[in-house]
C-alpha positions in Angstrom: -68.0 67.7 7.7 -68.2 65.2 9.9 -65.2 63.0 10.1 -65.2 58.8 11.1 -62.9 57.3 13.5 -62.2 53.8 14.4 -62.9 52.6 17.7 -60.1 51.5 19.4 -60.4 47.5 20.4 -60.8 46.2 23.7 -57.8 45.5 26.2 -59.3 42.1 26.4 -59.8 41.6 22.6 -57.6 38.6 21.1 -54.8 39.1 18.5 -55.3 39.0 15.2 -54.7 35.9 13.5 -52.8 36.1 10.4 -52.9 33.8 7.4 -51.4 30.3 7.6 -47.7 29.8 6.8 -47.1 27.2 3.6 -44.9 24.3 5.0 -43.2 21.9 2.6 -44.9 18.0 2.9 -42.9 16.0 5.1 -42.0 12.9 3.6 -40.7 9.8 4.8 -37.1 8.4 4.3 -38.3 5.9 2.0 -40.2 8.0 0.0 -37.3 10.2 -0.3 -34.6 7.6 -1.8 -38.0 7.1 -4.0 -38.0 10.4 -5.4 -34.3 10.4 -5.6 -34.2 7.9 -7.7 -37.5 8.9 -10.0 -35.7 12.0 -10.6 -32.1 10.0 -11.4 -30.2 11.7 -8.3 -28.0 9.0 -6.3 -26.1 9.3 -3.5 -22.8 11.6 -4.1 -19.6 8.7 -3.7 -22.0 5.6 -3.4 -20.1 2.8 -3.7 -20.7 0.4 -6.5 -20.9 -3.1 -7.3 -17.6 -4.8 -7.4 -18.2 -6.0 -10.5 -18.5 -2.2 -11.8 -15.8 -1.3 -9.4 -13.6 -3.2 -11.2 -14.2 -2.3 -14.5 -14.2 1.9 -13.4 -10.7 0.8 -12.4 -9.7 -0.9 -15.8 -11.3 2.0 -17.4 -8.6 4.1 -15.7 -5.7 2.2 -16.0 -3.9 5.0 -18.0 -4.7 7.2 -15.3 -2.7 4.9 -12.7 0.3 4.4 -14.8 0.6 8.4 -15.5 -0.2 8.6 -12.3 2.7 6.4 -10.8 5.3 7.9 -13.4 4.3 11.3 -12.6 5.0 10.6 -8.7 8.1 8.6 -9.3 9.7 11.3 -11.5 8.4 14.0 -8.6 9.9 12.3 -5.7 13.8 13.5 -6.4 13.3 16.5 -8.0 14.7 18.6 -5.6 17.8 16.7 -5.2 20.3 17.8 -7.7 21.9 14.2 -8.2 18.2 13.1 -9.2 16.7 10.0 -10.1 20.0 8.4 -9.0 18.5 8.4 -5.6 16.7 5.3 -6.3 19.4 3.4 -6.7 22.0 5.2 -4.0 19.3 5.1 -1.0 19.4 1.2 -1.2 23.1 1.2 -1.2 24.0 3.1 1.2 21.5 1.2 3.3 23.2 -1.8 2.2 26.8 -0.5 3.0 25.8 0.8 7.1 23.9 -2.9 7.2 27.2 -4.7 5.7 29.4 -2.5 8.8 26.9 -3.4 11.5 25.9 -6.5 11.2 28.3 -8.5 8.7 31.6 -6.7 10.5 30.8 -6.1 13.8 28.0 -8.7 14.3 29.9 -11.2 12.2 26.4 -12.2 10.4 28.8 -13.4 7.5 30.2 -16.0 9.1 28.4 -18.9 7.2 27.5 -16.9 4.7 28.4 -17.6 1.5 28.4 -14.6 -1.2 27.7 -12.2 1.8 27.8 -9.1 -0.8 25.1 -10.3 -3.2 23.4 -11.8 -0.2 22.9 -8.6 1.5 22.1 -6.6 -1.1 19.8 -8.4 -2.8 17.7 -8.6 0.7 18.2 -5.0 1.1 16.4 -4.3 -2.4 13.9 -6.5 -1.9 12.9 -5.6 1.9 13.2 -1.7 0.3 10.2 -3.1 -2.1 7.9 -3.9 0.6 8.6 -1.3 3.2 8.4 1.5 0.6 5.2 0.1 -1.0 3.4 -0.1 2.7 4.7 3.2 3.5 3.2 5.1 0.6 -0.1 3.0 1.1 -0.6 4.5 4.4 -0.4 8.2 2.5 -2.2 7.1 -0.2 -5.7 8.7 1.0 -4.6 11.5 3.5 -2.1 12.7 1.0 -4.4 12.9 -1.9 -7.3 14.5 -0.1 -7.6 17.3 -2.4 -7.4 14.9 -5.1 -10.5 12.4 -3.2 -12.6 15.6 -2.6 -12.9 17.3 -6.3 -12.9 14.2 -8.5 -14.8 11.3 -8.6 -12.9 8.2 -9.5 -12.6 4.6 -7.8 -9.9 5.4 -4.9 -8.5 2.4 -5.0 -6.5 3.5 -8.3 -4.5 5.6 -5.7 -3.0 2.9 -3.5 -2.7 0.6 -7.0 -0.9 3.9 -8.3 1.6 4.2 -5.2 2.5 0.5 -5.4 3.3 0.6 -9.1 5.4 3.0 -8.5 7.6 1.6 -6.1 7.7 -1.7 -8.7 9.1 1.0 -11.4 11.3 2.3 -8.9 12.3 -1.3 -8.2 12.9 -2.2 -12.0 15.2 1.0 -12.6 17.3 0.1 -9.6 18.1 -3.7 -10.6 20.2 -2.9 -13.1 22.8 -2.1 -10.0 21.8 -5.3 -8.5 22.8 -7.1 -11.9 26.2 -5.2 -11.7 26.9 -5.8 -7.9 26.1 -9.2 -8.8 28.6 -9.3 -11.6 31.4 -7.8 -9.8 30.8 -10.5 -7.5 30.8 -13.4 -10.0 27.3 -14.3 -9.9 26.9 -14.1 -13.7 23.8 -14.7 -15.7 22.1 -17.9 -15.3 18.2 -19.9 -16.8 17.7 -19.1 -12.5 17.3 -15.5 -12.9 13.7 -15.9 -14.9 12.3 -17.1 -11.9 13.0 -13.7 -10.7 10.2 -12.6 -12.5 7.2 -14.7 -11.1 8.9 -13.7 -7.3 8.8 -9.8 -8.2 4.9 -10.5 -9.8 3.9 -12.3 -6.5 5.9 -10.0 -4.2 4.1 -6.9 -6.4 0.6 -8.2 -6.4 1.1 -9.0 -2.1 2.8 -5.4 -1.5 -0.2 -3.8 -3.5 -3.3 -5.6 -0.9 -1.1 -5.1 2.3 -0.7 -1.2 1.2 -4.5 -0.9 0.1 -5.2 -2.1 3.9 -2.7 0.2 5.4 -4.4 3.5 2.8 -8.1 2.1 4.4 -6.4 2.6 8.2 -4.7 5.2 8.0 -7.8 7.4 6.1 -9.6 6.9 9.4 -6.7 7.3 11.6 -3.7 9.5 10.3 -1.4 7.9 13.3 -1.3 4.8 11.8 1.3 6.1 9.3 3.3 7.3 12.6 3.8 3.9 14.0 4.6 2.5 10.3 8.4 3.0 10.8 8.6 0.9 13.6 6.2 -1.7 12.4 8.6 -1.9 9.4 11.9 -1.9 11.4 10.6 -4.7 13.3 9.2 -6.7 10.9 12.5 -6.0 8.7 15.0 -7.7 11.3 12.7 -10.7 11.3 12.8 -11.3 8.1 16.3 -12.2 7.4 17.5 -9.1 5.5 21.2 -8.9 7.3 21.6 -12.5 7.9 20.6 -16.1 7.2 17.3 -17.0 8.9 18.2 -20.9 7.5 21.5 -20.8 9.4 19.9 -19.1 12.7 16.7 -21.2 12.6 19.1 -24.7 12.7 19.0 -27.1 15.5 16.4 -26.7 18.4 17.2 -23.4 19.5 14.1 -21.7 18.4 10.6 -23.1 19.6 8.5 -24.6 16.2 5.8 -22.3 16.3 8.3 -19.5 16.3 10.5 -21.2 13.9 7.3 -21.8 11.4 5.9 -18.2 11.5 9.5 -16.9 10.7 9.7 -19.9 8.0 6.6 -18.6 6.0 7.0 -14.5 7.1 5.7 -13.1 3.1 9.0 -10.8 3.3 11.4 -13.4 4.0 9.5 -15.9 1.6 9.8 -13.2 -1.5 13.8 -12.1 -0.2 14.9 -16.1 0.1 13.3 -16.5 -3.6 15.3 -13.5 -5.0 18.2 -14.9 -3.6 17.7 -18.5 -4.8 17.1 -17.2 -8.2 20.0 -14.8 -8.3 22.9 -16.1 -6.1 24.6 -20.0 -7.4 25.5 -20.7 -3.9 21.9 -19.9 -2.3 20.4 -23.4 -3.0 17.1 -24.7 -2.8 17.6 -26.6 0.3 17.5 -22.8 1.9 14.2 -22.4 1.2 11.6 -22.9 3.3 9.2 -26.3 2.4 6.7 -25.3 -0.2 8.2 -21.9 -0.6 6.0 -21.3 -4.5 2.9 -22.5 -2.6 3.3 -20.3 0.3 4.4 -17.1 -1.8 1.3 -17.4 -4.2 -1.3 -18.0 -1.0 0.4 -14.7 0.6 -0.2 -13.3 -2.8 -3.6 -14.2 -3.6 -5.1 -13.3 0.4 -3.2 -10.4 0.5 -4.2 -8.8 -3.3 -7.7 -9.9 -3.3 -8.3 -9.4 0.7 -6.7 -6.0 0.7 -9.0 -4.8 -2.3 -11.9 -6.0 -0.8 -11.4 -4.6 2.4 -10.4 -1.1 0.9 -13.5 -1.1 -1.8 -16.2 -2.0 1.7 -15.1 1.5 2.6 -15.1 3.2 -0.6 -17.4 5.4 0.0 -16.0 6.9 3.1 -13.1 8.4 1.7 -12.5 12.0 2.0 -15.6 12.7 4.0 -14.1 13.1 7.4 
């Protein structure tokens, strides 16, 4: 039998060529999004029209109110004394700021109804500071939260502010009695509490929804926050009468004006004018409604706006 054998190939002999590898079509960008959207697919966290923004957030407005009871109910307790805490933290603020500055300042002098005075602007500032503060942590501590659900983040912020507002609401009932033991007893002034607080709300609310859109994209914003606030607090007439220190010439007009229509001092002088007989309207700064609804309406509407541009960003860094 004879047997075959292949002949080896030449050293010179090229390679085999093997079979062409299948590669997928390479589309344009364009075309892509076309596809996408032939097929239904959209962007993961696009953000919508604010039209449709809007109504997602009406749509969860149970969501935000659970949301800012849950938190508010959450935040003391640890402590064994509770939900008290909302009303002793303002006090004891209140009592080192009455030692400090209305004893051994002597920021009473002048002062009438120094007590209720001082209180009152203690509760109030504690409104705006706290409402800012959370804002800042609105985002960064709820990123779990941003990353697994999909929901308009702006209910977050909304959610933090309305909680401060109930914390707010539980703690003036020990305004009313400080104010009471005080003799500042019920008077038709006190409704117009209720149009300051919705103005002071709806202004804490855009302010914090700016601060949540900063601090998503840079986390040391919410470091510098407590000396923002400290500032901003001592120029804003919390421990003493900015009417009595602006009098006279003393203070340059542009600085008096920008003092004059600060939003926290605007909301604090109205508490006090509707709360306190012997804070009168001559106190107030000129066109103190006019200036407290335009801080208001730029603020709230501003702040959303500026926090729903970046919507989709969220969570993605």
């Amino acid at each position: 039998m004879v047997s075959q054998t292949t002949a080896p190939a030449p050293a010179d002999a090229p390679p085999p060529v093997s079979p062409p590898a299948l590669l997928p079509p390479v589309h344009a960008p364009g075309e892509l999004a076309a596809l996408a959207a032939r097929h239904g697919l959209t962007v993961s966290g696009a953000r919508p029209a604010l039209p449709a923004y809007v109504r997602q957030l009406w749509g969860r407005r149970h969501f935000i109110t659970a949301f800012a009871t849950a938190k508010l109910t959450a935040q003391y307790s640890q402590a064994k004394l509770g939900q008290i805490w909302q009303i002793m933290t303002p006090l004891l603020n209140a009592t080192v700021y009455y030692f400090i500055f209305g004893v051994l300042m002597r920021t009473k002098q002048g002062v009438s109804d120094f007590v209720p005075f001082l209180v009152t602007g203690v509760f109030i500032w504690t409104f705006t500071s706290n409402s800012i503060t959370a804002g800042t942590r609105a985002i960064s501590g709820n990123i779990g939260l941003v990353r697994a659900l999909h929901f308009p983040r702006a209910s977050l912020p909304i959610a933090l502010a309305l909680q401060q507002l109930q914390q707010l609401l539980f703690s003036l009932g020990a305004l009313v009695l400080i104010m009471l033991a005080f003799g500042q007893f019920p008077h038709p002034s006190w409704l117009l509490a209720v149009p300051a607080l919705a103005l002071q709300a709806v202004f804490n609310t855009g302010v914090s929804m700016v601060f949540a859109r900063l601090a998503a994209r840079t986390p040391d914003i919410a470091q510098l926050m407590p000396f923002i606030l400290r500032t901003w607090m001592y120029a804003s007439g919390v421990m003493w009468s900015l009417d009595a220190s602006l009098a006279g010439d003393r203070v340059p007009y542009l600085a008096k004006l920008a003092l004059e229509i600060n939003p926290a001092a605007v909301y604090i002088d109205l508490m006090r004018f509707a709360l306190i007989d012997s804070f009168h309207s001559a106190q107030l700064p000129p066109h103190v409604w006019a200036v407290a609804t335009g801080w208001a309406l730029v603020c709230g509407v501003g702040g959303f706006l500026y926090f729903w541009q970046a919507e989709e960003s969220y969570g993605r860094g």
